[in-house]
Backbone as CSV, one residue per row, in Angstrom:
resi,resn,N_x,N_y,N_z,CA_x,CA_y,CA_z,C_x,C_y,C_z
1,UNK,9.815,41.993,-12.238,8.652,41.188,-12.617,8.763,40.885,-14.103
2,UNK,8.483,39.560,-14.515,8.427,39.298,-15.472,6.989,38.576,-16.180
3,UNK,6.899,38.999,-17.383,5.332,38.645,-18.050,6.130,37.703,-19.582
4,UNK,5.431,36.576,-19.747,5.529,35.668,-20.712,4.713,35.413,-20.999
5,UNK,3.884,35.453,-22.423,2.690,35.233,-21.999,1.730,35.744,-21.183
6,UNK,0.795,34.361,-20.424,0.162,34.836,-19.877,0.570,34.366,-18.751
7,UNK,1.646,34.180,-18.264,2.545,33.906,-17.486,3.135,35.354,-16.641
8,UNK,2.907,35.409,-15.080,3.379,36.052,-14.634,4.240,35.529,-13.493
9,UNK,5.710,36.266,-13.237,6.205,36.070,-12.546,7.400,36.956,-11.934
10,UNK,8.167,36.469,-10.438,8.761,38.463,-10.249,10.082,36.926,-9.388
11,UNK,10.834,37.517,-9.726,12.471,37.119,-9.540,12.890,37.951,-8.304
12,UNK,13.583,37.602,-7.280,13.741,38.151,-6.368,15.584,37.821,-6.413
13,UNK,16.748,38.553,-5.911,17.905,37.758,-5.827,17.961,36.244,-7.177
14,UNK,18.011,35.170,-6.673,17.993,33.962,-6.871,16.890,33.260,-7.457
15,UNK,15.726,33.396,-6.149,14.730,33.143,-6.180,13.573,33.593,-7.081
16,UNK,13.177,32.523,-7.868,11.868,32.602,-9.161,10.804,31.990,-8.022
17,UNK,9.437,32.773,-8.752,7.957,32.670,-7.633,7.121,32.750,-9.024
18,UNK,6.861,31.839,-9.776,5.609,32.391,-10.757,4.453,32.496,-9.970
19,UNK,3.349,32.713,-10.867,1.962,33.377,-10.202,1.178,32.762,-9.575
20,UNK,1.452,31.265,-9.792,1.110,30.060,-9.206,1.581,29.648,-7.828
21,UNK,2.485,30.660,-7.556,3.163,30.615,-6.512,4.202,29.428,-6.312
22,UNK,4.705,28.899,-7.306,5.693,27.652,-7.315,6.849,28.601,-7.563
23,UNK,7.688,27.658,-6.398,8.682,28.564,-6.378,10.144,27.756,-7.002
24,UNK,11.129,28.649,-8.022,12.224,27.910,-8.884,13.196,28.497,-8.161
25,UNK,14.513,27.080,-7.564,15.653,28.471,-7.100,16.863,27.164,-8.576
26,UNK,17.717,28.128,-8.021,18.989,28.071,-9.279,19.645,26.505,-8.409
27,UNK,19.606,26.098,-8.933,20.798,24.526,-8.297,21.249,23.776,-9.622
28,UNK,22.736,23.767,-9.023,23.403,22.569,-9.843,23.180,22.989,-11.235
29,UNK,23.049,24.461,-12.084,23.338,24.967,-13.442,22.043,25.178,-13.712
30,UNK,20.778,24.623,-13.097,19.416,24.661,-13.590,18.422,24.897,-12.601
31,UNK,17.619,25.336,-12.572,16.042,25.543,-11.570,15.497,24.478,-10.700
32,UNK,15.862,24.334,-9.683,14.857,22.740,-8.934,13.916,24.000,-8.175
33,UNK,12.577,23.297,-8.173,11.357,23.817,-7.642,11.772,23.633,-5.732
34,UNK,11.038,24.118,-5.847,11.109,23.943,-3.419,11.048,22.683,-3.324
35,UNK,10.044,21.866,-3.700,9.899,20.620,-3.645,10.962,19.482,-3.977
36,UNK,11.552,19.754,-4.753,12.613,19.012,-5.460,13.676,19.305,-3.713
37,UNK,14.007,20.536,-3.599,14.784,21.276,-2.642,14.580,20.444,-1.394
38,UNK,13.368,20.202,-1.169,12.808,19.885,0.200,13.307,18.262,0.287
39,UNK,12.910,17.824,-0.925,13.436,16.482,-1.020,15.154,16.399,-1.025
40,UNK,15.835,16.849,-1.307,17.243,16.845,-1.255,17.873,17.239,0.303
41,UNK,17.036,17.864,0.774,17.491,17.550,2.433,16.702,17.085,3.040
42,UNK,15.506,16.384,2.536,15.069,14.836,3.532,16.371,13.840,3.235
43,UNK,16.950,13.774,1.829,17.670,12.574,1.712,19.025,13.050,2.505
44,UNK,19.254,14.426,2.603,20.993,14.556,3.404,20.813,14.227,4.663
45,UNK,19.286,14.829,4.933,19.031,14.495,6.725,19.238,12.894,7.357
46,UNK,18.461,11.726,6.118,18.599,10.473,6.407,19.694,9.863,6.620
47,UNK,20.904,10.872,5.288,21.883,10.337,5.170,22.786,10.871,6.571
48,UNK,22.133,11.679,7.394,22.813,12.271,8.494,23.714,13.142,7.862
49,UNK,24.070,13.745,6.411,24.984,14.701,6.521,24.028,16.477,6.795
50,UNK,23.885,16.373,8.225,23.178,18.030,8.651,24.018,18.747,8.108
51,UNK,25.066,18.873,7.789,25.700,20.107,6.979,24.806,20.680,6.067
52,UNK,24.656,19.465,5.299,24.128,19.722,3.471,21.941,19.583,3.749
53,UNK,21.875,19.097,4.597,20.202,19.200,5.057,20.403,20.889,5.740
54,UNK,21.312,21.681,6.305,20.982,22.665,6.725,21.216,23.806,5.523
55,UNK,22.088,23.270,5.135,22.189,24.468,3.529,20.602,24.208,2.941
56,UNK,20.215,22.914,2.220,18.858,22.725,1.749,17.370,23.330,2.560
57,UNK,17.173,23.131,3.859,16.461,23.268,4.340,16.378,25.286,4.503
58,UNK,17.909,25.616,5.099,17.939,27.211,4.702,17.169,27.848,3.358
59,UNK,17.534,27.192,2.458,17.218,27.707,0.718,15.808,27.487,0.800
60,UNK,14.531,26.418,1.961,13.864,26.070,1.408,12.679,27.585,2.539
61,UNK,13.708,27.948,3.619,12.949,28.890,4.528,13.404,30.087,3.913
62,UNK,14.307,30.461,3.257,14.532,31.873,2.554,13.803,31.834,1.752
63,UNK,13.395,30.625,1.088,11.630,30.808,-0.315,10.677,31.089,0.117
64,UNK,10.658,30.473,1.556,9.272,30.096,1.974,9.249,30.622,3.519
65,UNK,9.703,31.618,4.127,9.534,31.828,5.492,8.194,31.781,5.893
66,UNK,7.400,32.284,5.777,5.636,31.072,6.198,5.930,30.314,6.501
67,UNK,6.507,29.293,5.960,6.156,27.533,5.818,6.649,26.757,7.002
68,UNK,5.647,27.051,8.021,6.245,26.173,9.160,6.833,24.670,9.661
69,UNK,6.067,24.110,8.356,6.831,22.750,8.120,8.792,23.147,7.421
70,UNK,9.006,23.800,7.338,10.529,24.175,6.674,11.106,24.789,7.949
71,UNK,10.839,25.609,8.697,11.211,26.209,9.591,11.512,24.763,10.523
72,UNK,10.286,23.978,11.314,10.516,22.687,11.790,11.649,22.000,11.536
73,UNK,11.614,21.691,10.267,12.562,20.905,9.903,13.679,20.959,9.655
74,UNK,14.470,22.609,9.729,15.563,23.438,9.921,15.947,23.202,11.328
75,UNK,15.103,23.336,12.050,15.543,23.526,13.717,15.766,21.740,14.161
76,UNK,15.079,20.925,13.462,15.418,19.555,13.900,17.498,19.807,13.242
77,UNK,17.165,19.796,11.871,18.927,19.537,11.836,19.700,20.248,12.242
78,UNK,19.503,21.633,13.076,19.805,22.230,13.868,20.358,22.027,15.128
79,UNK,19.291,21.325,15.776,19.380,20.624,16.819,20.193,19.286,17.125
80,UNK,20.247,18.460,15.864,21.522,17.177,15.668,22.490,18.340,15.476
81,UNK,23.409,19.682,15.138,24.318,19.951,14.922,24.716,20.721,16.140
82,UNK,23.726,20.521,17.371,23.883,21.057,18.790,23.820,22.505,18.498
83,UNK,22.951,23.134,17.796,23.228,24.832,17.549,21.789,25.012,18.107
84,UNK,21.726,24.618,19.571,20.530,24.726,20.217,19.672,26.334,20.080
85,UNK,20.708,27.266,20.324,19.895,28.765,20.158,19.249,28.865,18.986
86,UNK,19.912,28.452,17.916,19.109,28.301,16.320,17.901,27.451,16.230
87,UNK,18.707,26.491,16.365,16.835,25.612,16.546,15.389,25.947,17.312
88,UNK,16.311,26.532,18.517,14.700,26.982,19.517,14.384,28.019,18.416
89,UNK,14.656,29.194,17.699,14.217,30.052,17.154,13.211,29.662,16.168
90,UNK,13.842,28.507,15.564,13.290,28.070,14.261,12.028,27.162,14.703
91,UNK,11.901,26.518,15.811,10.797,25.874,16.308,9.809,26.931,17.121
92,UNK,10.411,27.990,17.572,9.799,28.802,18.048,8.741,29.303,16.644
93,UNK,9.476,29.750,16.136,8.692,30.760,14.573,7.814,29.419,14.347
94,UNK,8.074,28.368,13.796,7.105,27.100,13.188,6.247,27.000,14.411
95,UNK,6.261,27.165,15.528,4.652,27.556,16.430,3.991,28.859,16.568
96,UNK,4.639,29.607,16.107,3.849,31.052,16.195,3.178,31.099,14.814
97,UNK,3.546,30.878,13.526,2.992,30.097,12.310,1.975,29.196,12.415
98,UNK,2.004,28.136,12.991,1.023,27.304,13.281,0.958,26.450,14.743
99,UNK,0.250,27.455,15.435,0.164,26.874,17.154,-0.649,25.721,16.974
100,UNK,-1.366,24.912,16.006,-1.235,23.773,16.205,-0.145,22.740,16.194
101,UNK,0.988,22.819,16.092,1.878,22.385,15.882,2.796,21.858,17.030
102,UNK,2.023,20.684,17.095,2.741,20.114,18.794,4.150,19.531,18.721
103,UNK,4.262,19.062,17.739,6.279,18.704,17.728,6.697,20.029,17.886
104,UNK,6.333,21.370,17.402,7.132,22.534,17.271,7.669,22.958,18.980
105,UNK,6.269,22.663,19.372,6.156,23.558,20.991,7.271,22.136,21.742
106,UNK,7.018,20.969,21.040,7.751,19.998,22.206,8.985,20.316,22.518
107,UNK,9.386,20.308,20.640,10.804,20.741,20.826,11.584,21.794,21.562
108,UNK,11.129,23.085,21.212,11.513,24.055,22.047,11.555,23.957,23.288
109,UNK,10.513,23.202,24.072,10.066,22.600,25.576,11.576,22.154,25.532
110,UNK,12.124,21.642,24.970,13.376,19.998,25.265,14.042,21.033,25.074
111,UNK,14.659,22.184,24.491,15.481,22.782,24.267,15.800,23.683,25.364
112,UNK,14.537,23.983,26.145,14.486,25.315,27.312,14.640,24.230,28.193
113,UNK,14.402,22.471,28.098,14.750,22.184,29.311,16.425,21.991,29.329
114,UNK,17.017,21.361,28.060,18.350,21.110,28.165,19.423,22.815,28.877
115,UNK,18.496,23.585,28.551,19.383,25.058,29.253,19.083,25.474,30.355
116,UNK,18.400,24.363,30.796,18.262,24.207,32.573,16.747,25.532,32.691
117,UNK,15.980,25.619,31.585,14.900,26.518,32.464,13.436,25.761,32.148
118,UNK,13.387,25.305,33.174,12.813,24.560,33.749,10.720,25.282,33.711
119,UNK,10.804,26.385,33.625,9.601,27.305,33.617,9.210,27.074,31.943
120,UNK,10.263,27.639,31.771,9.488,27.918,29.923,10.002,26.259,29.256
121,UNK,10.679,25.460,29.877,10.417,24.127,29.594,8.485,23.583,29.591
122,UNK,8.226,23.786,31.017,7.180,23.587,31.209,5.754,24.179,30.477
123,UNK,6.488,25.479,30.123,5.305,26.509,29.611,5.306,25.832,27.741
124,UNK,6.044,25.238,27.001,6.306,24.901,25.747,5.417,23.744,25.633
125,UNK,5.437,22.790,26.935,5.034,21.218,27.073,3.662,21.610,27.079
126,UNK,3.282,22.464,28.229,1.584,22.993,28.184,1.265,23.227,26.801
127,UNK,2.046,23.928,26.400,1.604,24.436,24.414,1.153,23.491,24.078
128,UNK,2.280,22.706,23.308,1.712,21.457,22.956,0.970,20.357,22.982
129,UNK,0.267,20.447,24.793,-0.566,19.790,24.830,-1.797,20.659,24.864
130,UNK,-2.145,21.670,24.602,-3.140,22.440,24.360,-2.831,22.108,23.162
131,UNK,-2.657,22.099,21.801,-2.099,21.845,20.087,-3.126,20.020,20.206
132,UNK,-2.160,19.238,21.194,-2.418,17.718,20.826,-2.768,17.185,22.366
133,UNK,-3.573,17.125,23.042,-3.572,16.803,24.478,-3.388,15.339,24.313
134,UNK,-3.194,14.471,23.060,-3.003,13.278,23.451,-1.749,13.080,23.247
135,UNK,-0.699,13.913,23.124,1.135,13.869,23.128,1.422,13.087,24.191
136,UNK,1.822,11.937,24.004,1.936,10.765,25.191,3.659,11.910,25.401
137,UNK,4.519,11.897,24.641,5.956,12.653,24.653,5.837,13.935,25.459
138,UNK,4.713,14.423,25.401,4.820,15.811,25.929,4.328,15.576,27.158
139,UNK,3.115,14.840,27.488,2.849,14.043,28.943,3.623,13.623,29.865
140,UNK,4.354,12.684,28.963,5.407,11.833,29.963,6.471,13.341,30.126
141,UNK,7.129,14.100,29.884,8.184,14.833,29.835,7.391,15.872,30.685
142,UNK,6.065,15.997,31.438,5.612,17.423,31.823,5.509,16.607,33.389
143,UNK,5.166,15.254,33.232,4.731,14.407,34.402,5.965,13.677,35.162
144,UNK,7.262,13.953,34.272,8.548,13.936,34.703,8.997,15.406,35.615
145,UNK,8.596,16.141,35.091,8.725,17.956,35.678,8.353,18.111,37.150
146,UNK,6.537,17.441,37.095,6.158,17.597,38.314,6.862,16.309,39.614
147,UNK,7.291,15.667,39.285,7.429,14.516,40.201,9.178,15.136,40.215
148,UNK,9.854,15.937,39.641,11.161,16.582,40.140,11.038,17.861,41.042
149,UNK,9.565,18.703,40.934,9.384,19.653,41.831,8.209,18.780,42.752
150,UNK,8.113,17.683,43.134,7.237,16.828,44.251,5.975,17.694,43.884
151,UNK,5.161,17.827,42.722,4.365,17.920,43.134,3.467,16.571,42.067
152,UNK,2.877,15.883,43.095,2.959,14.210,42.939,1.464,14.030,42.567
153,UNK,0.211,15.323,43.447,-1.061,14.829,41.969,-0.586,15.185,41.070
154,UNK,-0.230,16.350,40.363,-0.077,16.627,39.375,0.469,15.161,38.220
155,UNK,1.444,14.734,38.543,1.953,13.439,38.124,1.186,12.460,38.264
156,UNK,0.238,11.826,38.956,-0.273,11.407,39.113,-1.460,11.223,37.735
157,UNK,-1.866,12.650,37.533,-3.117,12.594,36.249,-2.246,12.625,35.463
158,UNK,-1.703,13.034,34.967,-0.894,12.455,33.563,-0.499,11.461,33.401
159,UNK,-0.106,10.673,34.414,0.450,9.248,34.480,-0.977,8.485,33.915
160,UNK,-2.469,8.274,34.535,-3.528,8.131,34.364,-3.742,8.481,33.331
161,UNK,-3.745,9.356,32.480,-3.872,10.085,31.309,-3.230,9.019,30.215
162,UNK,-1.968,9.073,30.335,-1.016,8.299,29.583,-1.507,6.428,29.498
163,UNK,-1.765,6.318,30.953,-2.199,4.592,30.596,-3.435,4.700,29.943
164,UNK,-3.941,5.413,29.810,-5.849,5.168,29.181,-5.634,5.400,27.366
165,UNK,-4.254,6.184,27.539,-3.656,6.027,25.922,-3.462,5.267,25.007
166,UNK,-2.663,4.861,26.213,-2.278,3.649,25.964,-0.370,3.965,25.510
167,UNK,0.019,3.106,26.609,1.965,3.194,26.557,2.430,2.894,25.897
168,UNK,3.080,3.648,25.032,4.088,3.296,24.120,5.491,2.647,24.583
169,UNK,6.059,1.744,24.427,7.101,1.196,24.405,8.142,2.257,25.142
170,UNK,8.367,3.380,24.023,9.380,4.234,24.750,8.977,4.532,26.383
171,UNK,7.774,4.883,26.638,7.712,5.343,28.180,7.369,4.481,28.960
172,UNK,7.806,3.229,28.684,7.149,1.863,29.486,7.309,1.890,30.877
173,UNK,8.932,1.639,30.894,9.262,1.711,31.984,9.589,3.204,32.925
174,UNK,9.523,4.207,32.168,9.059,5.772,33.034,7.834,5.498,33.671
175,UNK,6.716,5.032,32.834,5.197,5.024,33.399,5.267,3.853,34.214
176,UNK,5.594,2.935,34.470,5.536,2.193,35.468,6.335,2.671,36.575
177,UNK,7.538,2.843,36.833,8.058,3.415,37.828,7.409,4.396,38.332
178,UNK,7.076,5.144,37.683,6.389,6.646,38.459,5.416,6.356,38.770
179,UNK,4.505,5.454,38.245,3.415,5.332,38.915,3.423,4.707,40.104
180,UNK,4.256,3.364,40.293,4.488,3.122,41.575,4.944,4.192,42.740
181,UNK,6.195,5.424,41.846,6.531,5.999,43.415,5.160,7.104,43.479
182,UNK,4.648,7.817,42.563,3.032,8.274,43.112,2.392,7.170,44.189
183,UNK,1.892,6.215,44.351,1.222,5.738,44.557,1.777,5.407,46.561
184,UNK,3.223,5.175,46.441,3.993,5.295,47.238,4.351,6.508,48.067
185,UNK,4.221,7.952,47.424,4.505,8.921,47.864,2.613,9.210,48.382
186,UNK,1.708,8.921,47.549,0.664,9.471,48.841,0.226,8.584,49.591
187,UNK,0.669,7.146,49.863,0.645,6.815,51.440,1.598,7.125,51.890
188,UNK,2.401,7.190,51.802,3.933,7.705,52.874,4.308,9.219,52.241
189,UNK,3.623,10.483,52.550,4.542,11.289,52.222,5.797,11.457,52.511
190,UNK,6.368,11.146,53.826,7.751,11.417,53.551,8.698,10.703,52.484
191,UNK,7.965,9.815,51.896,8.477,8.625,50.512,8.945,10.087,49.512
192,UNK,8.434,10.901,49.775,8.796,12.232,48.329,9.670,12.705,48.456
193,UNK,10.695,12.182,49.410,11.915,12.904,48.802,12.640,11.697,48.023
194,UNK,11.990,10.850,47.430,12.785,9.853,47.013,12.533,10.166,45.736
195,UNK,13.846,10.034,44.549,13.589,10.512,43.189,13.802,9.630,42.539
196,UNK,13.173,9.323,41.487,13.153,8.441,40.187,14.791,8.800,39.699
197,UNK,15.181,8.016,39.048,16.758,7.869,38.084,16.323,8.302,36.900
């Protein structure tokens, strides 16, 4: 710990925290604040080099492990570098931090679905729409779930849900198709074994 003044502050490794809680790490011969940090892997992330956004974004969760916006945004460039087990962790922690946090729960949802589990896919999507019940992304992707295990009300109210939203472009043509084969599958049940592409 160090006192300057009336300046207090305690050095950890690398990492400077004055009393203000602004935090200084060592870069490039001199001190950039978190912020400065945070900004240097928004610009590697844009620039797509995840190498150098995952070094930045690391430096910015070893300052700041709280900070569920850093954790988030670790597991996104995570996730472009296909290091899927890392990312679910890191989106996992950024919802246990802040369970309002409906991108956190989506993601992980997309992550448990790409590893084929299909349960805690589903159980992540519920999160998030308990967080944001108006997640048209987490809707359409939960109302995709039920219409692969036929169960077709279920799909049905979310589909309903989603048009009163109002459709975004991306799920245009998901929400129209599905709504037709709902609509199709409860006059003709045997129509349900027929699956959307």
């Amino acid at each position: 710990m160090t006192v300057s003044g009336a300046e207090i502050g305690v050095r950890l490794s690398a990492v400077e925290i004055d009393f203000a809680g602004q935090t200084t790490l060592p870069f490039g011969g001199s001190g950039a604040t978190l912020s400065e940090i945070f900004e240097r892997a928004e610009e590697a992330e844009q620039a797509r080099d995840f190498a150098a956004a995952r070094r930045f974004y690391g430096i910015a969760v070893t300052a700041k492990p709280y900070d569920a916006v850093a954790r988030y945004n670790l597991g996104c460039v995570l996730m472009s570098l296909e290091e899927l087990g890392d990312a679910e962790i890191h989106f996992r922690v950024a919802a246990s931090l802040d369970p309002a946090f409906a991108e956190a729960w989506f993601n992980a949802a997309h992550i448990r679905g790409l590893k084929g589990d299909l349960v805690g896919e589903r159980r992540f999507l519920e999160q998030a729409l308990e967080a944001d019940p108006d997640y048209v992304d987490a809707l359409a992707c939960l109302a995709r779930g039920f219409i692969r295990s036929n169960q077709i009300d279920e799909a049905c109210v979310l589909l309903e849900r989603i048009a009163r939203l109002g459709i975004p472009a991306t799920h245009e043509d998901f929400v129209r198709k599905a709504t037709l084969f709902c609509r199709l599958a409860k006059k003709q049940p045997q129509s349900r074994d027929i699956h959307l592409g």
